[in-house]
C-alpha positions as CSV (number, residue, x, y, z in Angstrom):
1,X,-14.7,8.6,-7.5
2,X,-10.6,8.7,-7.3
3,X,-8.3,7.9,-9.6
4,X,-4.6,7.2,-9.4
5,X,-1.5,7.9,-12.2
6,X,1.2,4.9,-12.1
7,X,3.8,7.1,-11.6
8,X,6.5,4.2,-12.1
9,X,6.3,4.3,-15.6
10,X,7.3,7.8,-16.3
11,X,10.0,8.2,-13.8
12,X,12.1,7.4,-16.6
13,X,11.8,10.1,-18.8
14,X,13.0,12.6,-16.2
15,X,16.5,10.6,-14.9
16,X,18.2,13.7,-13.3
17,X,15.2,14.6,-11.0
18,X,11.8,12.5,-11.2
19,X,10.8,13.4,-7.8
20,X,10.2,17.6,-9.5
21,X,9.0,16.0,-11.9
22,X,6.4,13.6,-10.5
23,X,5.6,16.5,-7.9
24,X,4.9,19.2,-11.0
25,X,3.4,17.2,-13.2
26,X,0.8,15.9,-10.6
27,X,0.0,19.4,-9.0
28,X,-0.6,20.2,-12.4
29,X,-3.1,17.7,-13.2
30,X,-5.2,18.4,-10.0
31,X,-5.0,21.9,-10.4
32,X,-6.5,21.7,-14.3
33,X,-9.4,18.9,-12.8
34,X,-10.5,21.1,-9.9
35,X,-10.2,23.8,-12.4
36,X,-12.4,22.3,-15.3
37,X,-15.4,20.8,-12.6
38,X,-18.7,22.1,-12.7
39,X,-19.7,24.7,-10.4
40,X,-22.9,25.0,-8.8
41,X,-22.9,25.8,-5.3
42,X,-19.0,25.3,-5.3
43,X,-19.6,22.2,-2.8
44,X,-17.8,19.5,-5.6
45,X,-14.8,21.8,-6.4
46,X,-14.2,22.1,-2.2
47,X,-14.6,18.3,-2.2
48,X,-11.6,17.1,-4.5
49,X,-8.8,15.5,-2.0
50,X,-5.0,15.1,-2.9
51,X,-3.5,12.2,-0.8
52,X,-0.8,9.2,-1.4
53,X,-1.5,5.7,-1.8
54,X,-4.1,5.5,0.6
55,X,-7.5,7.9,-0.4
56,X,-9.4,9.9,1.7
57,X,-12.6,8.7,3.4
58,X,-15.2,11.5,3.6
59,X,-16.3,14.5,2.9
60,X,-14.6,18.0,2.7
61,X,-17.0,20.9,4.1
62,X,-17.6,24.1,2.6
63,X,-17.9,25.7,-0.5
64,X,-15.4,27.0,-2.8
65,X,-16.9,28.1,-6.8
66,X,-13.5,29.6,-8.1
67,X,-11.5,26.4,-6.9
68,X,-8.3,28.5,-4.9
69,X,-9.2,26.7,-1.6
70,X,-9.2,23.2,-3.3
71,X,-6.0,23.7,-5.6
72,X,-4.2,25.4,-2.3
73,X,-4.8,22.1,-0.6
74,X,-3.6,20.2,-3.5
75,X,-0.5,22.3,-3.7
76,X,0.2,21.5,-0.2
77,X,-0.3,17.8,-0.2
78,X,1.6,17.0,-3.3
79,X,4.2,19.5,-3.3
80,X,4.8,18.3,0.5
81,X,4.1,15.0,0.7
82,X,7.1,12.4,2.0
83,X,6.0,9.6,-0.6
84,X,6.0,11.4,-4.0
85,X,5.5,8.0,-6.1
86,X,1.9,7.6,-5.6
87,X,-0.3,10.6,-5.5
88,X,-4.1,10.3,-5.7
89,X,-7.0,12.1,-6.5
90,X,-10.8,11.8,-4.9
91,X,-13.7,13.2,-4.7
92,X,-15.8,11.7,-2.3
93,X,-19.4,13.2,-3.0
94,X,-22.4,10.7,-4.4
95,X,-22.7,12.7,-7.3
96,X,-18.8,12.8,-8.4
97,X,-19.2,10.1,-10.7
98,X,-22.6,11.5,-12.8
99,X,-20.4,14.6,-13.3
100,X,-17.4,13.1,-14.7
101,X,-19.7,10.9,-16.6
102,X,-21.8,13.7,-18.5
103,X,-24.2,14.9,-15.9
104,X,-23.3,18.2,-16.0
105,X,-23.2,20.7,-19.5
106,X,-20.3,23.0,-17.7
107,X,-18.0,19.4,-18.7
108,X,-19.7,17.4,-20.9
109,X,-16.8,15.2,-21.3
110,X,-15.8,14.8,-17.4
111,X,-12.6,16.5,-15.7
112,X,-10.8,13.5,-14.9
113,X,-10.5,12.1,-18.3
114,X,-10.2,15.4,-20.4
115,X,-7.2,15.9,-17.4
116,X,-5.6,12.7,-18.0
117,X,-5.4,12.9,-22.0
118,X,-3.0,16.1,-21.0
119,X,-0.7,14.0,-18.5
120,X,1.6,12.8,-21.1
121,X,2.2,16.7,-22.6
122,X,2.6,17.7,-19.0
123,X,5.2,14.9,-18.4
124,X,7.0,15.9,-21.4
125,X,7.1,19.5,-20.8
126,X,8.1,19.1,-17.1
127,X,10.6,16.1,-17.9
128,X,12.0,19.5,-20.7
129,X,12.8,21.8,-17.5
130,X,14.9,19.7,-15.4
131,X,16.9,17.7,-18.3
């Protein structure tokens, strides 16, 4: 299961520095979704993978239940990354999709989509701090 935010579109609303912007806003996002997935053994929080336009193949091994390890890798990738305008989000295990989907009571309503309802209030607020 990945997903991917067209970037393009909001660029706009932050014309003196989209790149912050983009990079804020996105580490954001991740950090909220790794944040609000279920935890059993901590295997599907270890497993979520920042990249660019290209997503990862495989699996992440380990365990992390508070998330840290997960949302310091996303930190890194995003925050660090060369190409800024494309940032993706995957999680590669077989269950990823039941989860987000209403497998699990800890999100009954997924963490992908509750996350992505928020982008547009995180765009705005980010989009605020460099104007």
């Amino acid at each position: 299961m990945s997903f991917t935010v067209d970037i393009s579109n909001f660029v706009e609303k932050a014309k003196k520095n989209p790149e912050t912007v983009v990079r804020q806003v996105s580490f954001k996002l991740f950090s909220a979704i790794i944040k609000a997935s279920p935890v059993d053994t901590g295997r599907f929080r270890m497993n979520w993978q920042a990249a660019g336009a290209s997503t990862p193949n495989g699996l992440v091994a380990g365990f992390d239940k508070s998330g840290s390890s997960a949302v310091s890798r996303a930190a890194s990738y995003v925050l660090k990354a060369s190409e800024w305008r494309e940032l993706t989000m995957t999680n590669n295990l077989p269950y990823a999709r039941r989860l987000e989907y209403g497998w699990s009571k800890q999100a009954p309503h997924g963490m992908v989509r509750v996350g992505v309802v928020r982008f547009g209030t995180l765009l705005a607020e980010e989009a605020a701090k460099v104007r």
